[in-house]
N, C-alpha and C positions, 0 to 999 in steps of 0.2 A: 830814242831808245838805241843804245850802243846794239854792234853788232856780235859783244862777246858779253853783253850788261851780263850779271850773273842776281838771277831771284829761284825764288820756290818754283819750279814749272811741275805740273800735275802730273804723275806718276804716269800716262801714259805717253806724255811729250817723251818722257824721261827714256821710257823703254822704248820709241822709235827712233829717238837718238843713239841708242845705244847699240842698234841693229845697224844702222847705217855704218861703213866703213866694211862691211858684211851685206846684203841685198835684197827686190820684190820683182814680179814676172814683165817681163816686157808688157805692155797694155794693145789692143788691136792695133791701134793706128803706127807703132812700130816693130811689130813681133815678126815681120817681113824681114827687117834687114838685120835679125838676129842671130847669128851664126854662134852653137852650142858649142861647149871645148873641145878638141880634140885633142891627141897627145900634149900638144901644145897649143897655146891660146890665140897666136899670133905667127904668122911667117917673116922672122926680121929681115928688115933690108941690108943684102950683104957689106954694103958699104956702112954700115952704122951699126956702131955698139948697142944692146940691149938696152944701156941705159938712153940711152940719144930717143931709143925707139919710144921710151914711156914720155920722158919727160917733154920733148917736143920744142918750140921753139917759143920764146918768153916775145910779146906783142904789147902793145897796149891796148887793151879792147875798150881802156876807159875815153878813148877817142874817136869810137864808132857810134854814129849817130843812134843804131839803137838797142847800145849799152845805154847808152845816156838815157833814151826812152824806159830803158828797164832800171834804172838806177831810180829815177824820176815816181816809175809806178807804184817800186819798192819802199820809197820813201811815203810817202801819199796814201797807201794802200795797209803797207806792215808797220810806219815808224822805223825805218833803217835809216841813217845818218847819212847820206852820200859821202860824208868824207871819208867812213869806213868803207864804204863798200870799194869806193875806188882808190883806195890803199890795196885791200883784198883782190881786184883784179890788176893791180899792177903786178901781183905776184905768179898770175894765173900763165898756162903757155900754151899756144895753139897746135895742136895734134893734127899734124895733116896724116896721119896714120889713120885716126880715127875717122876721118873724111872720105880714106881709100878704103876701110873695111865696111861703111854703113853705103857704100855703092850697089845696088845690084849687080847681078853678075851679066858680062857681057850676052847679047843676043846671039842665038844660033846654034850654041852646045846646048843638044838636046836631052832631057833629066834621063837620069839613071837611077830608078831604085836601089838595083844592084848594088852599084858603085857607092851611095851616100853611105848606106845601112851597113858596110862592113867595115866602115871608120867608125862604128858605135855596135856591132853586136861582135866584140873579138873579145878574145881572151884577158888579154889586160883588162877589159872595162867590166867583163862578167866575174872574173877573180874577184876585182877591187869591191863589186856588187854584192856577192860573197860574204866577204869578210863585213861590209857597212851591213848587210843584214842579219850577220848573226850575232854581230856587238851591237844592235841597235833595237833588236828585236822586242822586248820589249815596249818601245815608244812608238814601230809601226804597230804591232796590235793594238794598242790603246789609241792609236788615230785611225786602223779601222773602225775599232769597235765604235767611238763616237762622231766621226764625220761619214763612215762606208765607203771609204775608200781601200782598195785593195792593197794591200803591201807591195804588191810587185811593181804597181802602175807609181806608187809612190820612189821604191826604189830606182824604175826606170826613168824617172823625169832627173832625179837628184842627180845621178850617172851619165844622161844626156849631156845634163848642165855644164858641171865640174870632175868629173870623173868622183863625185862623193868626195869635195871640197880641195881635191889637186891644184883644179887649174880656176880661181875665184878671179882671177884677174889684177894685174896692176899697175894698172891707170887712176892715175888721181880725181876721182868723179868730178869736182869741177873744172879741173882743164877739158873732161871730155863733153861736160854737160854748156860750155859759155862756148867750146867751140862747135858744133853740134846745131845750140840754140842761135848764135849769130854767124857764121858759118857754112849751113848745111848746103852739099853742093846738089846741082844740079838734077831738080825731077820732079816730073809732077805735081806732086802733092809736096811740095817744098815747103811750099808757107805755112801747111801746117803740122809736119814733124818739127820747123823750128818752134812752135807755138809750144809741141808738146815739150818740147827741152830746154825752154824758158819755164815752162810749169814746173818738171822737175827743177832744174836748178834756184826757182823761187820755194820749194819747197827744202831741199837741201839745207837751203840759207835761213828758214826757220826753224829747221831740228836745230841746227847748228848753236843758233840761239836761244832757245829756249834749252837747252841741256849745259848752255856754258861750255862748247868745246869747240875744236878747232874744224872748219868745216876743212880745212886742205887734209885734213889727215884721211878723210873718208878715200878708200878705193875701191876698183871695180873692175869691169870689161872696158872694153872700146864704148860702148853704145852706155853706160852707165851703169849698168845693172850689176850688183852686189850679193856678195855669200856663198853656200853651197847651193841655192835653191837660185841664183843667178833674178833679186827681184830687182824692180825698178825702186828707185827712194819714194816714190806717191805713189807706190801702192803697198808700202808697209804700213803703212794705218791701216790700212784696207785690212789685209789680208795674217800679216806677221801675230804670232802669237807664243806667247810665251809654256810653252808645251812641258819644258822640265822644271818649271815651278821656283824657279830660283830667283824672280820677282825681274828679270830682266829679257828683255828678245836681244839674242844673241843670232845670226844667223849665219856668222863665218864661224863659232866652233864650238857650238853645240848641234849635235845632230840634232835631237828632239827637237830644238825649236825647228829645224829646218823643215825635219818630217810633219811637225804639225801644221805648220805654214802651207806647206806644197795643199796636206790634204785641205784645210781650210779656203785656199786661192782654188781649187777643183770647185768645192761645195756654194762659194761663192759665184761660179762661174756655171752655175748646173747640174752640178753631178747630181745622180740619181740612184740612192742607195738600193731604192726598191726594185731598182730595172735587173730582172734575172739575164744572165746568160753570160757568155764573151763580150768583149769590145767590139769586135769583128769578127766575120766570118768568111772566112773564104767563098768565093764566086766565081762564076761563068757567065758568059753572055753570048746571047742565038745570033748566028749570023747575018738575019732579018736587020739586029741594029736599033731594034725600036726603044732600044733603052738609051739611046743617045741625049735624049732631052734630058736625063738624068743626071748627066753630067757636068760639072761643071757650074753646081746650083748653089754655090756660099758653103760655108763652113757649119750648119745646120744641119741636123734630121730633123726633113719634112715628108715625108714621103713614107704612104704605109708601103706592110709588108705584102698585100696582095697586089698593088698597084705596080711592085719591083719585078714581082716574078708575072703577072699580066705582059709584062715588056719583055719576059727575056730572059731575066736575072735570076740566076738558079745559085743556090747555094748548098754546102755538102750535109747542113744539120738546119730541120725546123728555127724559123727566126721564131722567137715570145713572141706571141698575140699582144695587141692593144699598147704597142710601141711605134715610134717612126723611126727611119731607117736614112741614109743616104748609100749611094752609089761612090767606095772612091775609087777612080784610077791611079794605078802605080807605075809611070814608065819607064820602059826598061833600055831607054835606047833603039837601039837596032832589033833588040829581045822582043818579045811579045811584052805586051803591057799583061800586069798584075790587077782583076780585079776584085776587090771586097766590097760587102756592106758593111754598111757602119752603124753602132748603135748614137743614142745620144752621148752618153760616156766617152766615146770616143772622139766624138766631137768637142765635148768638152777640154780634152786635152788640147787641142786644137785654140783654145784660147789660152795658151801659156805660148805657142808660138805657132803662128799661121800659118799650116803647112801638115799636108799629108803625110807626106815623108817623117817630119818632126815626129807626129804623132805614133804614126805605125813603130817610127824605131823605138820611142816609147815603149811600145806594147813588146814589142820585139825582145830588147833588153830586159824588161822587168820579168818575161817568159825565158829565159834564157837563165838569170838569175835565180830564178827559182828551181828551175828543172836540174840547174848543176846543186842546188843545195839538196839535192833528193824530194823537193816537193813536187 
């Protein structure tokens, strides 16, 4: 089977093809080294042109022992032709850019809530929030109303992402996905971020063919991830959904789809329509300490509400009964740390990108958003 064979592919290969080039949420196992837009996408290196910075350095990856294992799987496993595939990566270029940004950040600078949350709840990204909400308004209530997710939480994820499809990224997803999957530098869990960016990029190279298009044309972030909703390409089957009805998922320039995606990848991942209240609540904690085992317990609410404040953990409004709760810290540096509880909701955002921070500014912005729209 050619790698561009062109047949009938089933209506919804059709529409995951047709989203990629456009994006699905980072998945756990890489939602750590997923750095959301800021103004701008990327810091370029003064010595190199913008373009130098996307496109990267042409290699032959079809002479890495395991390209070839993955040429070999691909054949064996999908029907891919080896001779196509390594024509296709004779074209591809290795991104050591994208190598310096999936890095953690060095040891020793210690977090700053402060600091993160005012590169995402300023004026430019609450305006831009603004205006995506009152031209889109519409398509958020109709994905409250059928997934229960709140407008704001949707609007602040989309605004985290891409500033509401500014900054989508552009990097040619499989330069970033072959260098990435054979590539990935140094850490821990090495072997298996490259495992997950071998999945995607075997998955990539199925939309690719089964829609009949050009896999090079697809792009993204450094890390892969595509659209204004910044998804992974293996998890728009998952999650993408075709929200304005025009028989396709588009998710670089239709908002609906992107709005209904965001809420559907939420409702897949948790969310809980029926859980009353806020995401968070603001807190305190007794100098005793004894809330300490609290901390620091995974990305989950397991923990009830009597067993928070039994510790210590005093909050400024009654938490809803018959809910569990986490403890998060927010630190502030040299500042006193910020603490909240969390509902499950808001841990839920938590798996769109692994991290406190991530989440609160979430909350943050999409409250911001709404309070400048007079809500």
């Amino acid at each position: 089977m050619k790698l561009n064979s062109q047949y009938r592919p089933k209506l919804a290969v059709m529409l995951l093809a047709a989203a990629l080039g456009t994006g699905a949420a980072l998945p756990p196992a890489e939602a750590a080294t997923h750095k959301p837009a800021r103004k701008k996408v990327v810091k370029k290196p003064a010595a190199k042109p913008a373009s130098d910075y996307y496109t990267g350095e042409f290699v032959n990856f079809g002479q890495w022992k395991d390209v070839q294992q993955f040429f070999d799987e691909m054949a064996a496993k999908n029907g891919f032709q080896r001779s196509e595939l390594e024509s296709l990566f004779l074209q591809l270029r290795y991104l050591d850019s994208a190598v310096q940004l999936v890095k953690p950040a060095p040891p020793g600078k210690p977090k700053n809530w402060q600091a993160y949350s005012s590169r995402f709840i300023e004026p430019i990204r609450i305006n831009a929030g603004v205006n995506f909400w009152n031209t889109n308004r519409e398509a958020l209530e109709r994905a409250e109303a059928l997934y229960g997710v709140p407008a704001e939480v949707i609007v602040g994820i989309i605004g985290v992402e891409t500033i509401y499809g500014r900054d989508m990224g552009k990097f040619r997803v499989l330069d970033v996905l072959a260098t990435l999957a054979f590539s990935y530098p140094e850490a821990p869990n090495r072997e298996a971020r490259m495992a997950f960016f071998r999945s995607e990029l075997e998955q990539t190279l199925l939309y690719a063919r089964q829609a009949g298009v050009d896999p090079l044309s697809f792009t993204g972030s450094y890390a892969g991830a595509v659209g204004m909703v910044q998804f992974m390409p293996g998890n728009i089957a998952k999650f993408a959904v075709d929200f304005d009805g025009d028989g396709k998922i588009d998710l670089r320039n239709s908002a609906a789809d992107a709005i209904g995606s965001v809420a559907a990848f939420l409702v897949g991942h948790g969310w809980r329509r029926e859980d009353p209240g806020p995401l968070v609540y603001p807190a305190t904690v007794s100098p005793a300490r004894a809330w300490e085992p609290f901390i620091n317990q995974g990305l989950e609410a397991k923990f009830r509400a009597e067993d928070l404040i039994a510790a210590g953990v005093a909050t400024t409004s009654s938490l809803p009964p018959g809910m569990l709760y986490g403890l998060v810290d927010l630190q502030n540096g040299s500042e006193p740390t910020e603490y909240w509880v969390g509902s499950n909701n808001f841990y839920t955002i938590t798996q769109y990108n692994r991290s406190y921070f991530y989440a609160m500014s979430v909350v943050e912005l999409g409250r911001a958003v709404r309070l400048s729209r007079g809500g």
